[in-house]
N, C-alpha and C positions, 0 to 999 in steps of 0.2 A: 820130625816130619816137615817136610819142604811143602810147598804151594805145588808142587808137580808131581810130585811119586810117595809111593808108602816107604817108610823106613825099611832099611835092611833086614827087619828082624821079619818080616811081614813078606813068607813064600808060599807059591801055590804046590800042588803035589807034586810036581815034578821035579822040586829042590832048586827052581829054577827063580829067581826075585822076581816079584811083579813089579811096573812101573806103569802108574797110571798116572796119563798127563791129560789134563784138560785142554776138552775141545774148545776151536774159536767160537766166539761170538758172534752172529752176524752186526756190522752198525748200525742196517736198520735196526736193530731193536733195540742197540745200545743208544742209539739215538732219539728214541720217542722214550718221549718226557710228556705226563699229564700233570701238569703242578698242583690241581688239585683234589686227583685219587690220592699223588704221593703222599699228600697231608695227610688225607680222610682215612685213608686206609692203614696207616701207619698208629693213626691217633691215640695213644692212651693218654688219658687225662683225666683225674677225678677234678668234678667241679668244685669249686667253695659251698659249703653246705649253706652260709652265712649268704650268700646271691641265688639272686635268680639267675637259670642258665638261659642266656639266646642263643639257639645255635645258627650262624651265620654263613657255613662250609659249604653246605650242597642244598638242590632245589627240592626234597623232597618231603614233603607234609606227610608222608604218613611217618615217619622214622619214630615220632613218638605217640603212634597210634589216636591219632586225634579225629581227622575225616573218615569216615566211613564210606566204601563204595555204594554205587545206587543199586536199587534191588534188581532193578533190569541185569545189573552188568552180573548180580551172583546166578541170577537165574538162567542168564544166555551161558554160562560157564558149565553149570550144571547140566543144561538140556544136551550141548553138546558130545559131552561126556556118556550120557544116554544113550545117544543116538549111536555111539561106538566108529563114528567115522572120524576121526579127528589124530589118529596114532599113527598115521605115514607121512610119505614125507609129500609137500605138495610144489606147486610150480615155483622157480625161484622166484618170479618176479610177486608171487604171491595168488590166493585162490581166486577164482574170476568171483564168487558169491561176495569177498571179502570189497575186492576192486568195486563190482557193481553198487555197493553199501557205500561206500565211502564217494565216488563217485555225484550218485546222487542226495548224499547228505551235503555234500560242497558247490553242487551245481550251483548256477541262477541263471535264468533267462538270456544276460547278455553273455556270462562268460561258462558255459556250458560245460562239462568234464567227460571222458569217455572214460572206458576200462585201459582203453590204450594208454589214456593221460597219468596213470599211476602201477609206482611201483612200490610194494610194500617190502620193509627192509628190518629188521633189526635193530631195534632202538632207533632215534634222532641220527646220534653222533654213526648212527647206521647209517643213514641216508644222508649224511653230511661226507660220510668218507665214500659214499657211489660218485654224488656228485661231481664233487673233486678230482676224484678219477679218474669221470667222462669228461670234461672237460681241457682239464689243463694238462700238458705234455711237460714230460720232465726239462729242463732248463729254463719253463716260461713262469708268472709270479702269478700271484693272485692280490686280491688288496682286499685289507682284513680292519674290523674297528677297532680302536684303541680306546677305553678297556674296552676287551669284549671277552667271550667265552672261549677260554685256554683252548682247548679241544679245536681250533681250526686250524692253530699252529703248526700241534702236534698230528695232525691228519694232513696237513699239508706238504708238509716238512717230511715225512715217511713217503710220498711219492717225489720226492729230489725235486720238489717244485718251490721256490722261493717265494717269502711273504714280505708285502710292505702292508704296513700299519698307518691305515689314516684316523687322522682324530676326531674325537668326541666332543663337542662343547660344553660344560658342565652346566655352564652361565646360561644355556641355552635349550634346556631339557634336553639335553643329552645330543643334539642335532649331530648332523656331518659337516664338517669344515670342509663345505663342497666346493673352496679351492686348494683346499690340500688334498685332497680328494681326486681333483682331477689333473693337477698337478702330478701324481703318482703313476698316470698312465703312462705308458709305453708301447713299444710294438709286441713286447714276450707278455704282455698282461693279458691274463686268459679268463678273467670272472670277478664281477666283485662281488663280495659275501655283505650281507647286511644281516642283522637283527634285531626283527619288531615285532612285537615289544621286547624292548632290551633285557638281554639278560649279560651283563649285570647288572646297569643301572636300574631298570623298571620304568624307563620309559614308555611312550607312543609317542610317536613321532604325526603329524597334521599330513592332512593329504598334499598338502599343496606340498612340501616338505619330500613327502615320496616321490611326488610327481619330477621336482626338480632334480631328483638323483636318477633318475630313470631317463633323463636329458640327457644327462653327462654319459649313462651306458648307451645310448642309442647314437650318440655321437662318436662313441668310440666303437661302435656294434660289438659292444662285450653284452655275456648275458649276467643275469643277477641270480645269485643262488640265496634263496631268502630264510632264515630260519623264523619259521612262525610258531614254532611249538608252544609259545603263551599267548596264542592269540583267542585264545578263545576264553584266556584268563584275564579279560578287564571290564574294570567297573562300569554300570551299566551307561554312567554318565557321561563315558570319552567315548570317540569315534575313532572305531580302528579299521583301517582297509586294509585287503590284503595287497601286495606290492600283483596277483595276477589278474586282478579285480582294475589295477590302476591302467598298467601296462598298454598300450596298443602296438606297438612294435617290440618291445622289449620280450626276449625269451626270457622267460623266468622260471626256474627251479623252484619248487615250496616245500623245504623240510614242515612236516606235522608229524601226529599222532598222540596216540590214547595218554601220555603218560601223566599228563600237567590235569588237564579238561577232565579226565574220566579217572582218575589218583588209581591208576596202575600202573606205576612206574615201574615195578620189576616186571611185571609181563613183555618188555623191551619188545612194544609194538608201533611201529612208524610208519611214515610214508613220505615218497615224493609223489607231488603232485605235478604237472608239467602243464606252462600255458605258452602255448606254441604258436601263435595264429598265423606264422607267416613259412611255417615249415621250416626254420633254419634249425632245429634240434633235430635233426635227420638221421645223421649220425650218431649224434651223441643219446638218444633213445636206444640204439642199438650198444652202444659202447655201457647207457645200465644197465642194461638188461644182462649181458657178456658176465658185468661186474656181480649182477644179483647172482650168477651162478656159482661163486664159489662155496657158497654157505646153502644152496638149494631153501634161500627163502628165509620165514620167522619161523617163529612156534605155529605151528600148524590150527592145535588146542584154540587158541586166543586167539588166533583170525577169524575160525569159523564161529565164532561168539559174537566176532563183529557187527555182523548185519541185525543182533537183534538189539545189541547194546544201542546202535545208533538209533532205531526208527523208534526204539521202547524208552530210551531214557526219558525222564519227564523234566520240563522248564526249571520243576519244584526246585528238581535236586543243583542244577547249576547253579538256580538264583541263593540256594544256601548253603551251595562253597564257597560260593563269593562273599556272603553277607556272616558268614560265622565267624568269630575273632577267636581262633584257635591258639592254645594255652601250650 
């Protein structure tokens, strides 16, 4: 037997040989590469009995059942489920009860959120691949960190959008080499991605530090797609801001959600947040929204859980995610 057809011996009823030749490929798909599902998902490996294992592959603390969620989050899950509303499908860009939740758990006084300013998506790397999207036009780049998290490559590169990598300083808590940095710009650069706190390094980056990368976009009126998905995972003694908290001209994109802060990562619930104050994301609101529709939204189940997870969780349980030295 060849790679293309069944042997001769191999006929259908009519005495007639079958030849069965494989369909193409498309390249996008031959072309997305995530280097590290390829690993993860591949992995077999028994550990040395004689060590301790650290597993250092993927972000996710529950894998060896160590954190427990808060009882808000079992109980919002549960009422849910009760109330029997939660089993259709709801608006793509996500439920206004869920938006209004989220909304005002991220407000503040100066830099205010509306239901308009978010869309709920499908995991992080969900609302990193909207982004993207709306933003950048096939043949323009984007400017991406070195290291930073595989996955904008690989979501970049699937819309025929090319990537340059600008550097990280190690020597330097992990900073932007904000002349290489801007040195990268061009006329086809359509967004630069940051992420604070870093993942992979674990940094936070100083405000002032924010403030000067937000120069360099404002200078080039590029907007900044920010992944903040651990921002609400640092210690209580650093100062973290968010890059839409900094901004006053800059449009800023804010990948969040549940998965890091509230340890339900498999519930692949996200959001972008949108701080717009000058109306230049005009289109591009419209171009996520477009995007949110091919999927008609998240899990329905887990959004509408949202509004009680947010206003119910208690301080307790955050301050002893953070403070528990999980084994």
């Amino acid at each position: 037997m060849n790679g293309h057809c069944l042997s001769s011996d191999d006929r259908n009823g009519f005495g007639v040989r079958k030849i069965e030749s494989a369909l193409p490929v498309s390249s996008r798909a031959i072309n997305t590469h995530n280097p590290i599902r390829n690993i993860v998902d591949q992995m077999k490996i028994e550990p040395n009995v004689e060590k301790s294992f650290i597993p250092l592959s993927i972000g996710d603390p529950t894998t060896f059942g160590n954190p427990p969620i808060s009882c808000a989050t079992k109980e919002a899950l549960f009422d849910v489920i009760e109330k029997g509303n939660c089993h259709g499908y709801g608006p793509s860009d996500g439920f206004l009860v869920a938006k209004e939740a989220i909304a005002q758990f991220y407000s503040t006084d100066l830099y205010p959120l509306s239901t308009n300013d978010i869309i709920l998506t499908s995991s992080c790397s969900g609302a990193i691949d909207l982004a993207i999207g709306a933003v950048a036009e096939e043949g323009t780049n984007i400017l991406i960190p070195r290291p930073g998290f595989s996955i904008y490559e690989s979501l970049t590169t699937l819309y025929n959008v090319n990537v340059k990598h600008y550097n990280l300083k190690p020597d330097k808590n992990w900073q932007i080499d904000l002349e290489h940095l801007e040195a990268l710009v061009d006329p086809k650069t359509s967004a630069i991605v940051v992420c604070n706190p870093s993942n992979p390094c674990g940094s936070v980056w100083s405000r002032s530090h924010m403030i000067s990368i937000l120069k360099i976009a404002e200078r080039h009126s590029l907007p900044i797609i920010a992944d903040e998905i651990y921002a609400d995972m640092v210690f209580s003694d650093v100062d973290n801001a968010s890059f839409g908290q900094l901004s006053k001209n800059v449009p800023i994109l804010i990948m969040g959600g549940m998965a890091k802060r509230w340890l339900v990562l498999g519930w692949r619930i996200s959001w972008i947040l949108i701080q717009d104050r000058h109306n230049k994301l005009t289109y591009v609101r419209k171009g996520l929204k477009n995007l949110s529709q091919r999927i008609l939204g998240p899990n329905s189940l887990c959004q509408l859980a949202i509004p009680k997870i947010l206003s119910e969780t208690s301080d307790v349980f955050y301050e002893n995610v953070m403070r528990k030295p999980w084994k």
